[in-house]
C-alpha positions in Angstrom: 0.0 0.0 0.0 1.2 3.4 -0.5 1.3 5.9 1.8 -1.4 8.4 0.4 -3.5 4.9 0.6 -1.9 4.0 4.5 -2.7 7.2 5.6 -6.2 7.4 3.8 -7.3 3.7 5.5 -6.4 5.5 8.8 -8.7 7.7 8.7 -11.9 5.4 7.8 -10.8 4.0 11.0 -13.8 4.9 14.3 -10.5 5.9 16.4 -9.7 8.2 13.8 -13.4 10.1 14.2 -13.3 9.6 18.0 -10.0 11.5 18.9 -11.5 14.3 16.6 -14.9 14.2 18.5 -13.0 14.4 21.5 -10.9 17.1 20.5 -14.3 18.9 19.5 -16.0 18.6 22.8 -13.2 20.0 24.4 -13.0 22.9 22.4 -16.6 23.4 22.8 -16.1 22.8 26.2 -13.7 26.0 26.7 -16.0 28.1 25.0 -18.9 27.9 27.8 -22.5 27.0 27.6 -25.2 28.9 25.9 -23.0 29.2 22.6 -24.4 28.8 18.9 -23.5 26.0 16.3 -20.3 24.8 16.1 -18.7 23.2 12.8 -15.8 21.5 12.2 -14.1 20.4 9.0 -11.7 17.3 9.8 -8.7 17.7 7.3 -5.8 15.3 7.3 -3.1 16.0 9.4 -0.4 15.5 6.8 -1.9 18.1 4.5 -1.5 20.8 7.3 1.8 19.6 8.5 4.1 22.7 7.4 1.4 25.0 9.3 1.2 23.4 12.4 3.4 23.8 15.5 6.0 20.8 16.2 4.7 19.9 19.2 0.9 19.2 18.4 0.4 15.7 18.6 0.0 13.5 16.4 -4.0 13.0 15.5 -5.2 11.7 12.3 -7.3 15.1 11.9 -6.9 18.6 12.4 -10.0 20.2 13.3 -10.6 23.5 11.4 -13.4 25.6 12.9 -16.1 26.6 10.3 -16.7 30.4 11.1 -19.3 31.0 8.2 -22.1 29.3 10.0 -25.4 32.5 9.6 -25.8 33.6 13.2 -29.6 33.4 13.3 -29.9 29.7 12.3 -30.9 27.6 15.3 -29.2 24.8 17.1 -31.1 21.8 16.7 -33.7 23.4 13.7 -35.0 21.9 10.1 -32.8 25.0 8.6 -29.5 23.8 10.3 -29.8 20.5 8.7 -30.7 22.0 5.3 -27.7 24.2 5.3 -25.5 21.4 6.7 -26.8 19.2 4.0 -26.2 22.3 1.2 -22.5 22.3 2.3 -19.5 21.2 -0.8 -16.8 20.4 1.4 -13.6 21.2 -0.8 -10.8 18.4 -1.9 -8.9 17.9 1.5 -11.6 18.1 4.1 -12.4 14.3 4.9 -14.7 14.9 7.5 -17.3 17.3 10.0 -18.2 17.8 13.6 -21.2 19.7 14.1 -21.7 20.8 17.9 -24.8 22.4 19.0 -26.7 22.8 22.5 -30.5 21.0 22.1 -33.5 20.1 24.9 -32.4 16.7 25.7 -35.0 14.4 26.8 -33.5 11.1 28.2 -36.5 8.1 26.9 -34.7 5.9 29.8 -36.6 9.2 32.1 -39.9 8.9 33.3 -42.6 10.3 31.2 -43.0 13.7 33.7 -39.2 14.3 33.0 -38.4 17.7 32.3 -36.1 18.2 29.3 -32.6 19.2 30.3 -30.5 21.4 28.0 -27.4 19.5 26.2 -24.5 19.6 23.6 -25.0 17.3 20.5 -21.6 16.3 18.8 -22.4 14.6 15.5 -19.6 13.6 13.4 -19.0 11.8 10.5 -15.6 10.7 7.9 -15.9 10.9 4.1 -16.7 6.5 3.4 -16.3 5.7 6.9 -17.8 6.4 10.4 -19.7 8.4 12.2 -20.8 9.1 16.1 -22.5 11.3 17.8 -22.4 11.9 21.6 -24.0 13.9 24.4 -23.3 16.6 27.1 -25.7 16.7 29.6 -25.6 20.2 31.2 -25.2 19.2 35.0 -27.9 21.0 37.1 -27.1 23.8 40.1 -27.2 20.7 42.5 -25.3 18.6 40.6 -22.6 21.1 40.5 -22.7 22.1 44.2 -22.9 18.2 45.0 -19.3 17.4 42.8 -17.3 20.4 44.4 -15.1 23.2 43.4 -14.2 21.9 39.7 -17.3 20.3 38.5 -17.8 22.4 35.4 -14.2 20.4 34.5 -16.2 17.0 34.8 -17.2 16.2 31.4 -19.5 13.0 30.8 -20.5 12.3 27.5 -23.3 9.5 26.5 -22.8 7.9 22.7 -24.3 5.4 20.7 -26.0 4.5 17.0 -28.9 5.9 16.0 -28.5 8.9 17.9 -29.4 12.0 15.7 -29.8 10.1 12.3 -31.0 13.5 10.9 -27.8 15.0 11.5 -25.8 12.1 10.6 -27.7 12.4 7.5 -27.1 15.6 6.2 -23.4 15.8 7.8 -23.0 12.5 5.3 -25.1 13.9 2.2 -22.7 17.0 2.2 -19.9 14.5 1.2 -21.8 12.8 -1.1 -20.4 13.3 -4.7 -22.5 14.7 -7.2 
C-alpha cells in the first residue's frame, strides 16, 4: 500500500473520528454553555503539516473551525440540517463535527421528566464512520454536590442511531454529485 492509501485507511478507522470528536468537545467545552452552532471540518493531518506547530500531537485530523455558520440559524432546527446538508466540502476536508446545544430528553426518564438542556456532537468521515455523543448540562445541584471543579467533569453518552438526521445531512454533504 502506499502511503497516500496508508494514511487514507487511517482515517476510515472509528479511532480516527473519536480523537476528533473528542478534540471537539473540548473545544466546545472551553467556549462555555449557551453558545451557537459549532462546525468542524476534519482535514488530514499531513496536509496541514508545514502550518502546524512541532509539538501538536500526532492525530489523524486537524479540526478546522467553520466560522461561516449564519448567526440566526438555530441549534437543533430543520434549517440547520438543510444548510448542513447544502454544504460542498472542498478536496482535503475528509470529515465534519457539528456541535450544538438542544433540549435533551432522556426516553430511559420517566414520562413527567423535564427536558434538560445539552450539547450534541455529531460527526462523520468521508466513506467511513460516524458518532454522535451527548453533554448533559449538570444541574445547580449537581454542580454544588461534585465540588469546586465540576464544570471540568465532562461526561458524554454515545451510541448508534442517535441524531440520524444530523448524521444524514453531515453525510449527504460529502456525497459526490
Amino acid at each position: 500500500m502506499g502511503n497516500h492509501e496508508e494514511s487514507a485507511a487511517t482515517y476510515l478507522l472509528p479511532q480516527a473520528l473519536n480523537k476528533a470528536m473528542l478534540e471537539a468537545v473540548e473545544f466546545i467545552h472551553a467556549e462555555g454553555w449557551d453558545a451557537s452552532p459549532t462546525l468542524f471540518a476534519l482535514v488530514p493531518r499531513e496536509r496541514l503539516i508545514d502550518a502546524l506547530p512541532e509539538d501538536i500531537d500526532d492525530s489523524p485530523f486537524v479540526l478546522v473551525v467553520q466560522d461561516n455558520l449564519p448567526g440566526h440559524i438555530v441549534a437543533g432546527s430543520e434549517e440547520l440540517g438543510d444548510y448542513i446538508a447544502r454544504i460542498v466540502w472542498p478536496e482535503g476536508v475528509e470529515g465534519a463535527v457539528l456541535a450544538q446545544e438542544i433540549m435533551f430528553k432522556d426516553s430511559e426518564d420517566q414520562a413527567d421528566a423535564d427536558a434538560r438542556p445539552a450539547r450534541l456532537f455529531s460527526g462523520v468521515v468521508r466513506g467511513g464512520s460516524d458518532l454522535t455523543l451527548l453533554q448533559l448540562r449538570p444541574t445547580e445541584e449537581e454542580l454544588e454536590a461534585k465540588g469546586a471543579f465540576a464544570e471540568d467533569d465532562i461526561e458524554l453518552r454515545g451510541g448508534t442511531g442517535v441524531a440520524p438526521g444530523v448524521i444524514a445531512a453531515l453525510r449527504y454533504s460529502f456525497e459526490e454529485e
